[in-house]
C-alpha positions in Angstrom: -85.1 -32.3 137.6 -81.2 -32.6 136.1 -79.5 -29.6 137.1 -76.1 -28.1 135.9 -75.1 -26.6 138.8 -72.5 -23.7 138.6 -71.3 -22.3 141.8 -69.7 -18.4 142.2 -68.1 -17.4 145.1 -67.0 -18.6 148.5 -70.8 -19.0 149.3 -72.1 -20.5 146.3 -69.0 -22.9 146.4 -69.6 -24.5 149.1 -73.5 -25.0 148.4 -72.9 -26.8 145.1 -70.1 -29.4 147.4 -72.9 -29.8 149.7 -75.6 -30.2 146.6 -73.3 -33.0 145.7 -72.8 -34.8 148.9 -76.9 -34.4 149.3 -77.5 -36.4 145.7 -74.8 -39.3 147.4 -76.6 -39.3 150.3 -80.0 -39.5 149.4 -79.5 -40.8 145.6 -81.9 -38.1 144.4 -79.9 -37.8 141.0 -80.2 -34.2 140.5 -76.9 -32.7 139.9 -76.1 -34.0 136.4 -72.8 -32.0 136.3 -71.2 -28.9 138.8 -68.7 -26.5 138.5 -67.3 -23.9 141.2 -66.0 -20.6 139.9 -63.9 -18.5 142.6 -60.9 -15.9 142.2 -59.5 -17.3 145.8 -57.4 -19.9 145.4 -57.9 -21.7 149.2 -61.4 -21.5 148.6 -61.5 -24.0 145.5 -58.8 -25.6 147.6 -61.6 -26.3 150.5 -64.1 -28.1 148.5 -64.6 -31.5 148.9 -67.2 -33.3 146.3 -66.6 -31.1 143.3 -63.7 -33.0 140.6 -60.9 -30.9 140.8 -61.1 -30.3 136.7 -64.3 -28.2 137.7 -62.5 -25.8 139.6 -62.1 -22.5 137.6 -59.8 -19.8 139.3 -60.5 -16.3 137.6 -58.7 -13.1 137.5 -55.3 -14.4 138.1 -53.9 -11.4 136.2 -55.9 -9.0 138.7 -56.2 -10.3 141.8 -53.3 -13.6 141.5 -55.3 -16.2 143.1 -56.5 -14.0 146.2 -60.0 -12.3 146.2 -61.2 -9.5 145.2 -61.9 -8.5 149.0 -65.4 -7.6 148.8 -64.9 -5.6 146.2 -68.6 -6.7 143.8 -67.3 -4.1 141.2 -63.8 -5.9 140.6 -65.3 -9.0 140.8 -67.9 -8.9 137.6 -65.0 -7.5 135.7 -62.9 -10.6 136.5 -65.9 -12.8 135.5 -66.1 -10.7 132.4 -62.8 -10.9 131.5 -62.6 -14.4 132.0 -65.6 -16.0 130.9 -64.3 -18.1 128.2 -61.9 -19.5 131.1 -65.5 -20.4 133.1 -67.6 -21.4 129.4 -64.3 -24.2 128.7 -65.6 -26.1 131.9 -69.0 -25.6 130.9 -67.9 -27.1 127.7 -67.3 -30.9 129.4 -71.6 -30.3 130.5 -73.6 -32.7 128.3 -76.5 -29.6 127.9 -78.9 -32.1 126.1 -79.2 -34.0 129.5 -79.5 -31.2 131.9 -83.4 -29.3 132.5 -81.8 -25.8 133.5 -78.4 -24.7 134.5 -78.9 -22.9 138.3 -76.1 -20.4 139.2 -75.5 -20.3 143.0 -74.0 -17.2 144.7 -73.7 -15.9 148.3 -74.8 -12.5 147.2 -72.5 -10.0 149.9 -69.0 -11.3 148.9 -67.6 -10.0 146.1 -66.9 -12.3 143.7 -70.3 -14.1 144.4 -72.5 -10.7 143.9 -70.2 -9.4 141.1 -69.4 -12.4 138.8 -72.6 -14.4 139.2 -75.1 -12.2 137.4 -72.0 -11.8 134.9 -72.2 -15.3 134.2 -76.2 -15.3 134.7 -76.4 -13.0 131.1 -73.7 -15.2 129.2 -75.4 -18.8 129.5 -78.7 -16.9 128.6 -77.0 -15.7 125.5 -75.9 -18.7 124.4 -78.1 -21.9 125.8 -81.6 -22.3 126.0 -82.8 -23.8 129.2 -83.7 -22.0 131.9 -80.9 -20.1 133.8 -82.1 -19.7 137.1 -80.5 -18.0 140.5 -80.3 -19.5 144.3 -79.1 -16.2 146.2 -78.1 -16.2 149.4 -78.5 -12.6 151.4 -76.0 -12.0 153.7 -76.8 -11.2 157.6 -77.6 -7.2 158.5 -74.8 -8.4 161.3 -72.1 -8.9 158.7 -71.4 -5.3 157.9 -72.6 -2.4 155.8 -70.5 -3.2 152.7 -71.8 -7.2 152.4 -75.4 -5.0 152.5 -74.7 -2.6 149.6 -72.6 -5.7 147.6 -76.2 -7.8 147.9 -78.6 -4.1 147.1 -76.3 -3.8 144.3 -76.1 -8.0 143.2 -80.1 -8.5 143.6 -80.8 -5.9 141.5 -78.4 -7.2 138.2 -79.2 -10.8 139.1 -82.6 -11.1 139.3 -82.8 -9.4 135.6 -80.2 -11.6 134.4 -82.5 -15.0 135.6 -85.3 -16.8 134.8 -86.2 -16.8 138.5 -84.0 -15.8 141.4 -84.7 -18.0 144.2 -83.2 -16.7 147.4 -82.3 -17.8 151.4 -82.1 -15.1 153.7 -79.3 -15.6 156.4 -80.8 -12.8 158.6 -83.6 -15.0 159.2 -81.4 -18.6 159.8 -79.3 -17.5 161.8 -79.2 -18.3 165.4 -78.0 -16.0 168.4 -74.7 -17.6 169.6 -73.9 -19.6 167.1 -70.2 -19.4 165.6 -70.1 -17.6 162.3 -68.4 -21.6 160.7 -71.1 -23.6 162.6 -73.9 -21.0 161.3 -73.1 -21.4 157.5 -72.6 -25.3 157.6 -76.4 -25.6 159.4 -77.7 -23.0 156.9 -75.9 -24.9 154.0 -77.9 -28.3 155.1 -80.8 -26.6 155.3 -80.8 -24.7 151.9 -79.8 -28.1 150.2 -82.9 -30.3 152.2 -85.4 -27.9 150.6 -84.3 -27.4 147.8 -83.1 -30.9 147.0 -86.4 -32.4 147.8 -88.5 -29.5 145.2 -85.4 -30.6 142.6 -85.6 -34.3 143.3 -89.4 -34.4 142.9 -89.9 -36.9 139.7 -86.7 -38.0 139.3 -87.2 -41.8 139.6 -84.1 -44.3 139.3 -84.7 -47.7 138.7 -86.3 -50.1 141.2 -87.8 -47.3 142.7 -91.3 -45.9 142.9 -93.2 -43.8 140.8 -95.5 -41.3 142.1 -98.9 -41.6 141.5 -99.4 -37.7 140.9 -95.7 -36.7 139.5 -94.2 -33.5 139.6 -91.7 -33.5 136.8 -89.4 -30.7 135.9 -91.8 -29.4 133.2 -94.2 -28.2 136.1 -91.0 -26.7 137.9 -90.3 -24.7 135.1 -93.8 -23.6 134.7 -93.8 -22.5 137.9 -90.6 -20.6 137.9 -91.8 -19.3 134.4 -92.6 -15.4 134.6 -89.4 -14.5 136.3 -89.2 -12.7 139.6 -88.5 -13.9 143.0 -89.3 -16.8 144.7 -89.2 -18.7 148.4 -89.5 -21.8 149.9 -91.5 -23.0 152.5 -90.9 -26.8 154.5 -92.4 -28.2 157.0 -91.0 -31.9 157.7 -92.4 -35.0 160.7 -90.2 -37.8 161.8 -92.0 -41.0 162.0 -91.2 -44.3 163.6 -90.0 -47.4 161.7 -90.6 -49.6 164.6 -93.8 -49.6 165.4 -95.7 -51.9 165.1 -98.5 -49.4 163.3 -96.5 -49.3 160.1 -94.0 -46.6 159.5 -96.4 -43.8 160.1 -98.0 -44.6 162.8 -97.5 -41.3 164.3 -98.1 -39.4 161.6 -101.4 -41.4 160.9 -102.8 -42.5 164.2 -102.2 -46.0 166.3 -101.8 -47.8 163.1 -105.0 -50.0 164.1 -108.8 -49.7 163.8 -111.0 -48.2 161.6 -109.0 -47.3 157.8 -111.4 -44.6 157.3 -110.5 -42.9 160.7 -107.0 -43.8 159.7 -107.5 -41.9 156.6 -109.0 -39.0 157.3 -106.2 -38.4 160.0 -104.0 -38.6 157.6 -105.6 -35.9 155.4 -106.0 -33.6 158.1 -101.7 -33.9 158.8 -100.8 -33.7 155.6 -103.1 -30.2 155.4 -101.7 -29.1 158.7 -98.4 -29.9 157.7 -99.0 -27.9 154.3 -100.1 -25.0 156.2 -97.0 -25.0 158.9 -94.7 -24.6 155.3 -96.1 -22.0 154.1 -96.9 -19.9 157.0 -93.8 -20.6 159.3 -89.9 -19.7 158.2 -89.8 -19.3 154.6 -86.3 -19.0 153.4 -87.4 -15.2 151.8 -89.5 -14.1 154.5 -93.0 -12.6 152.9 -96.6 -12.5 152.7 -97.7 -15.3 150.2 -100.6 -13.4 149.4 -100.1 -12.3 145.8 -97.9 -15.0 145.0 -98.4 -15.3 141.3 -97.5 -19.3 141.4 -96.5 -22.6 143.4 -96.0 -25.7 143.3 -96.9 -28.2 146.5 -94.4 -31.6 146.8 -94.9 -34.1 149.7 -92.1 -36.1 150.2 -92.8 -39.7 152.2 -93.2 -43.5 151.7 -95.3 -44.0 149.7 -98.1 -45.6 151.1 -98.8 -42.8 153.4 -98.5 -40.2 151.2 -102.6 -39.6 150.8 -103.7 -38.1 147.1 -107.0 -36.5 149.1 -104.5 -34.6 152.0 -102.1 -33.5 148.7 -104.9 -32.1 146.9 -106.8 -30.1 150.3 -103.4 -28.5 150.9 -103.2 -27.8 147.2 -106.8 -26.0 147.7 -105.9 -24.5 150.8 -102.7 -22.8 149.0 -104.5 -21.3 146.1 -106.9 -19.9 148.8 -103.9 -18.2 150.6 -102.0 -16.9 147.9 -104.8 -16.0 145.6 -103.7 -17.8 142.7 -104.7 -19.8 139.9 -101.6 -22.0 139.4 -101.0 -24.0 142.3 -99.4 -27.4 141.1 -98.6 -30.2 143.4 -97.9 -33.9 143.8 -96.0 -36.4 145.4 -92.4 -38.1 146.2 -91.8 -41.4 147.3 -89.5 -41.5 149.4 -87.1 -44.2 152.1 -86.9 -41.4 154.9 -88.6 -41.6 158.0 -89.9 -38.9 157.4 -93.2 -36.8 155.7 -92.1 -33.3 154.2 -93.7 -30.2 152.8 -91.9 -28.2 150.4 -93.5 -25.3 148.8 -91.9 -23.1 146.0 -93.8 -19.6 146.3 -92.6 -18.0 142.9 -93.2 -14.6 141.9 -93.4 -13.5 145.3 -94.0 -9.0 145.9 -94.6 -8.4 149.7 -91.4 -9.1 151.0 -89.8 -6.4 153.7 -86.3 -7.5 153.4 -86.2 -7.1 149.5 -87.8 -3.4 150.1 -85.2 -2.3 152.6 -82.2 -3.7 150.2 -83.9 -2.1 147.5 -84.1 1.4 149.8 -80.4 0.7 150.5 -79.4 0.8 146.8 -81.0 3.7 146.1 -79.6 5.4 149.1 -76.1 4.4 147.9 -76.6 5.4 144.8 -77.9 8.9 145.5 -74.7 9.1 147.9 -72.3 8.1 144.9 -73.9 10.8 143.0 -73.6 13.5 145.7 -69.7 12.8 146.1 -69.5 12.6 142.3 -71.1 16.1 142.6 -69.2 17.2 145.4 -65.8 16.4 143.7 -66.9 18.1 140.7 -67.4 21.2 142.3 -63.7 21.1 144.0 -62.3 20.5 140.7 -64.1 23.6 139.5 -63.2 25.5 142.1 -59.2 24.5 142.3 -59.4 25.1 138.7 -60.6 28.6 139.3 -58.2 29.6 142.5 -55.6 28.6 139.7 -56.6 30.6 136.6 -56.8 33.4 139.3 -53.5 33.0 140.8 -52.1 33.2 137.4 -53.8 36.3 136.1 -51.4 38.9 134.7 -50.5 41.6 137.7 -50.4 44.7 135.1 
């Protein structure tokens, strides 16, 4: 799937740099053009992979070149005021080669959670691919305001989308780990799932084509509907020196009967299909009720068994309880076999309840102090019409 991949934010920054660094590694071919859009000057500064003429610095009147300092508010009206700064870069994108343009945004910042829906609405407007959202919730550790900035963000975002994927940091996060190391692990990992569910059919030449493709038109149908989605992997390291072939491991001894061989593989690939979808998803939630997914095993080739792909495929829609379950194959050099599963359309999901409690919680507050001050005006307004009643 060709992606135009637009970055907002610190956060979503420095997920598109590592998007790009992820298509030179692996030559997966999926970012056909990306743009970071930040009101911090040292933030653009940091990126590495992303041409410097993709760089967009907004709200250099308001803010001149600084942040908006968590402020989600000040940052939409930044992105509002200087979309046409953000569309000019957006301009150079050759649309007619791109499947969907996918806004990324850490969604507790401020220019992330504030401009990124912004922008969300405007290519909507005007394009007509798919806009769709990678959100990335920030940890309950970082502080109330980054928890109110991402009640507020999910709310606007995921109406402004086509589908709103999101990564939960609360859940990546590991206990000790220093805030810098933290993001870069959780950077790699958002990309290695998500690159291998966007680099699913995208074949260059010389290499090979799967025999059951998933191309970008089944991504889109399974992202069609809106809502939100989550993504489940589950991955195996093989060996590339034994003598058994390249998964040996992951199939048996490599000798002896091809039918045994066989049906161990099927039986991995299912129990590898099953780790992905019930271990750490990067939303957190019960699949059941998940209104669709799509299944891609990523591997050589030869090992990647069509009877394995379609009894995890089986085993999904028993799970979720739904009727479109797609899945196929990638060919792939890696030693590796991987899972990904996109759960789109996802309901049961505890964190997305409690941000949702939080907004209304805020809200009701906002409208208690709005009430609150109203009532000192009224009564200063009083003591002052009373203090200057006549005396006689």
């Amino acid at each position: 799937m060709k992606l135009a991949m637009i970055g907002f934010g610190q956060a979503g920054g420095k997920i598109v740099d590592r998007f790009l660094d992820y298509d030179d590694r692996t030559g997966s071919g999926i970012v056909r053009a990306a743009i970071a859009v930040n009101s911090a000057k040292a933030d653009l500064m940091g990126l590495k992979n992303i041409p410097q003429e993709n760089r967009v610095l907004i709200g250099q009147a308001r803010v001149k070149g600084h942040g908006v300092g968590a402020d989600n508010e000040l940052g939409a009206e930044v992105a509002e005021e200087d979309i046409d700064e953000v569309q000019n870069a957006i301009d150079a994108i050759p649309t007619h080669e791109v499947d969907a343009f996918l806004v990324v945004a850490g969604m507790g910042g401020g220019t992330g959670s504030g401009g990124a829906p912004v922008l969300a609405k405007h290519l909507k407007r005007i394009y007509t691919i798919p806009v769709y959202g990678l959100g990335v919730l920030p940890g309950t550790d970082e502080g109330g305001i980054y928890t109110l900035n991402a009640a507020r963000s999910f709310q606007t975002f995921v109406r402004e989308v086509d589908n709103l994927m999101v990564f939960d940091n609360d859940s990546w996060r590991q206990t000790g780990e220093s805030v810098e190391g933290g993001y870069e692990q959780i950077n790699e990992e958002i990309v290695r799932r998500f690159g291998i569910l966007f680099g699913a059919g995208e074949v260059g030449d010389g290499q090979e084509v799967a025999e059951s493709v998933v191309d970008s038109s089944e991504i889109i149908n399974t992202l069609s509907g809106g809502g939100v989605s989550t993504v489940g992997f589950a991955s195996e390291e093989v060996d590339m020196n034994t003598g058994g072939g390249l998964l040996s491991r992951f199939t048996g001894d490599g000798g002896g009967d091809d039918n045994l061989d066989a049906a161990n593989t099927t039986n991995r690939i299912t129990s590898l299909v099953r780790k992905a979808a019930l271990g750490r998803l990067t939303l957190p939630c019960e699949i059941e009720g998940t209104e669709r997914a799509l299944l891609v095993l990523a591997g050589p080739s030869e090992y990647l068994n069509r009877k394995g792909i379609e009894r995890g495929r089986k085993w999904l829609e028993e799970e979720t309880g739904s009727m479109e379950v797609r899945g196929g194959d990638y060919p792939r050099e890696e030693p590796e076999v991987a899972a990904a599963i996109l759960l789109s359309g996802v309901t049961n999901v505890p964190r997305i309840k409690r941000l949702q409690q939080v907004a209304i919680e805020a809200q009701d507050n906002i409208d208690d102090i709005q009430q609150e001050s109203e009532e000192n005006l009224e009564e200063l307004v009083e003591d002052d019409e009373d203090e200057l009643e006549p005396l006689f």
